[in-house]
C-alpha positions in Angstrom: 175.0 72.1 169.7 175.3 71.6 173.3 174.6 68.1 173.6 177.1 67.6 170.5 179.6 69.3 172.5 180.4 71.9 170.2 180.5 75.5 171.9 178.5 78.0 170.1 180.4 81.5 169.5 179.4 85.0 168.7 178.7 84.1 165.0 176.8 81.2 165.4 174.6 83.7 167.9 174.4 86.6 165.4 173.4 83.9 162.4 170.3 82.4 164.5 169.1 86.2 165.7 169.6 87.2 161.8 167.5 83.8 161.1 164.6 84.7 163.8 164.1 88.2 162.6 163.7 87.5 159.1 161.1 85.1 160.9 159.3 87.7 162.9 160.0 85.0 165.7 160.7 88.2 168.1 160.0 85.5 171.6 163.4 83.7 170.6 165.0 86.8 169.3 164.8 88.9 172.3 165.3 85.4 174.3 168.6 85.1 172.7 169.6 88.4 173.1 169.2 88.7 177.0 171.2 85.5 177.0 174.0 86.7 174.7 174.3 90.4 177.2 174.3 87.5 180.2 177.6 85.8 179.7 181.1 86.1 178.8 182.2 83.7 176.1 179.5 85.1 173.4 179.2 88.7 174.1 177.1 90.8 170.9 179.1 93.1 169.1 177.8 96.3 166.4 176.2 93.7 163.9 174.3 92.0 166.8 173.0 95.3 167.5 172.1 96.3 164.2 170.5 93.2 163.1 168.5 93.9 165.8 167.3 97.0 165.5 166.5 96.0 162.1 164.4 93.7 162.7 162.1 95.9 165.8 162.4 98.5 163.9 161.3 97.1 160.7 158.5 95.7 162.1 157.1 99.3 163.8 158.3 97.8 167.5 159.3 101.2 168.0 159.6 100.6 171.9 161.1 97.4 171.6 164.2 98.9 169.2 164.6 101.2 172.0 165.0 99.1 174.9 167.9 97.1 172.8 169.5 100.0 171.4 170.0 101.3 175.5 170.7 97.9 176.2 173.7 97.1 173.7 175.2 101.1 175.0 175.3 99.9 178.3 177.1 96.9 177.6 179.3 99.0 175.7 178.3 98.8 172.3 178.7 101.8 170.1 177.1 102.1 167.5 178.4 103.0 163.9 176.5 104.7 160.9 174.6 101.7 160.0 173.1 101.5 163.4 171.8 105.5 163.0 170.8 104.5 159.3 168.4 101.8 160.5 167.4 104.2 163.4 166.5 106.5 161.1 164.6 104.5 158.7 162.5 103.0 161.4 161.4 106.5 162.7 160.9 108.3 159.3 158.6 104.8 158.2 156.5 105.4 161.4 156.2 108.9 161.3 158.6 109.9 163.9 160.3 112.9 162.7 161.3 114.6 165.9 163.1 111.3 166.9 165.1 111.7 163.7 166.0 115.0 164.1 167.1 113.9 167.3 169.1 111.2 165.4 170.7 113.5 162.9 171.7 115.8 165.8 173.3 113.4 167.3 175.4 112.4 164.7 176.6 115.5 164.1 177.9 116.3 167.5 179.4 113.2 167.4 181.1 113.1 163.4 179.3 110.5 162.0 179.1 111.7 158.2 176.1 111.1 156.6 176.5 108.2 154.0 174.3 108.0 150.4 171.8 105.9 152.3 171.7 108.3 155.3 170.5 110.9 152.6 168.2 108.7 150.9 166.6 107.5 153.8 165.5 111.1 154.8 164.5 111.6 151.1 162.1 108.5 151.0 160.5 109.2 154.7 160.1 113.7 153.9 159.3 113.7 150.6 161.5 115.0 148.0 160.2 118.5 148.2 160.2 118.9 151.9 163.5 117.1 152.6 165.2 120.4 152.5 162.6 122.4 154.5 162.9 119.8 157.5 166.9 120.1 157.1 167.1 123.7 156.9 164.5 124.3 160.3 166.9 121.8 162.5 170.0 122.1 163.5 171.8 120.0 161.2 175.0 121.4 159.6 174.4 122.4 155.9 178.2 122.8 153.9 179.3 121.8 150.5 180.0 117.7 151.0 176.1 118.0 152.3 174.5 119.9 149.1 176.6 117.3 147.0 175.6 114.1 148.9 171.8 115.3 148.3 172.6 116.4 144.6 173.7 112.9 144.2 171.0 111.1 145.8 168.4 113.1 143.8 170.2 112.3 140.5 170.1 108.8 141.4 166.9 108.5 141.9 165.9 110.6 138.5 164.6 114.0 140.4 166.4 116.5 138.2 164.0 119.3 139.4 164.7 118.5 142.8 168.7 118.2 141.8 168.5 121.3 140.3 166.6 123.1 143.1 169.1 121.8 145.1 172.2 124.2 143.4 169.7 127.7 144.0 169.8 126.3 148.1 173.4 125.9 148.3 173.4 129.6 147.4 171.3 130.9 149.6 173.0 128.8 152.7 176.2 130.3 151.0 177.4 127.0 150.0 178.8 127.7 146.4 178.9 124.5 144.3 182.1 122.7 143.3 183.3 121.0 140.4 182.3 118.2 142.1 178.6 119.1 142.0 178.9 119.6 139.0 180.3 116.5 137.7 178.1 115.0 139.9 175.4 116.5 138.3 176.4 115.9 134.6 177.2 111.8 135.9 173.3 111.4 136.5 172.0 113.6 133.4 174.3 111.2 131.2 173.0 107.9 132.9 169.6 109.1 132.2 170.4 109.4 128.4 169.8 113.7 129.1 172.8 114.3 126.8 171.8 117.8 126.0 171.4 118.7 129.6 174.9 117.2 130.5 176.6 119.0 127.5 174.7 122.2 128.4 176.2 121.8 131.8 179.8 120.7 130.8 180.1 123.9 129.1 178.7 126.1 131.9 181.5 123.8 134.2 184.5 124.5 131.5 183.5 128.5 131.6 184.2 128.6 135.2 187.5 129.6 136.8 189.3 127.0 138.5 186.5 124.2 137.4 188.3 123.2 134.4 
């Protein structure tokens, strides 16, 4: 490109790191990223970031997904719930629970709302019957849009016991379910062809005051 003349921008940058980390060509990668954070005309922006992260991360360099993540904040990067989702995959793959609990915390304080993925990622790297147990011993804040998110991502992935269990733990955090976890309930027992299950619960929803 440079001998041609043509001026490479910050899409042309973010396309060859994407290319070198699906490569595992990590030399070049972190070679183009100190040269991206160097200059002015092709500064890295949240997908740079992220596609970076990804690929450290997804490749257990733990450390090395670090050291960019503190690089890309202090050139003033934030980072937006992709970025924590891929933070938190690459912990919860290698074990690293207490880094994302730290995660989690994190974006609580700061409002990041979890997202489907978010939920599922913590799902996949717990377990589906310890998921809660981790949840409820940090410090995470457990309300109504949080029981429904993980209602929905255990329907989703065909858990019904675990979707089920789900409704008796909203109670005892005194977290009543809502028509929506209801429906939301009744949406995944009627993809799975459970037609009983969903009429069974369509009734108990109708019987309710105020769910009708």
């Amino acid at each position: 490109m440079e001998i041609q003349r043509i001026k490479p921008n910050t899409i042309t940058y973010n396309t060859l790191l994407d290319a070198y980390g699906k490569a595992k060509r990590f030399i070049e990668m972190e070679s183009l990223l100190v040269q991206m954070l160097r200059q002015r005309e092709c500064q890295p922006d949240e997908w740079t970031m992220n596609s970076s992260l990804r690929a450290f991360g997804g490749s257990g360099q733990i450390e090395m997904m670090e050291k960019c993540y503190e690089k890309f904040l202090r050139a003033g990067i934030e980072p937006n719930i992709k970025t924590f989702n891929i933070l938190l995959d690459s912990y919860g793959k290698t074990g690293n629970y207490e880094k994302m609990s730290s995660v989690m915390q994190y974006m609580q304080k700061y409002h990041f709302s979890w997202t489907l993925v978010t939920y599922n990622i913590v799902i996949d790297a717990f377990g589906r019957a310890a998921v809660i147990r981790f949840i409820d011993n940090s410090d995470v804040m457990l309300d109504t849009v949080f029981f429904n998110c993980l209602v929905d991502s255990y329907g989703m992935m065909g858990c019904f016991a675990e979707m089920k269990g789900v409704i008796e733990m909203m109670k005892r955090s005194g977290c009543e379910p809502d028509k929506i976890t209801y429906r939301t309930m009744i949406k995944a027992y009627t993809i799975s062809g459970m037609t009983s299950q969903a009429k069974e619960l369509q009734n108990e929803l109708a019987s309710l005051r105020g769910f009708s």
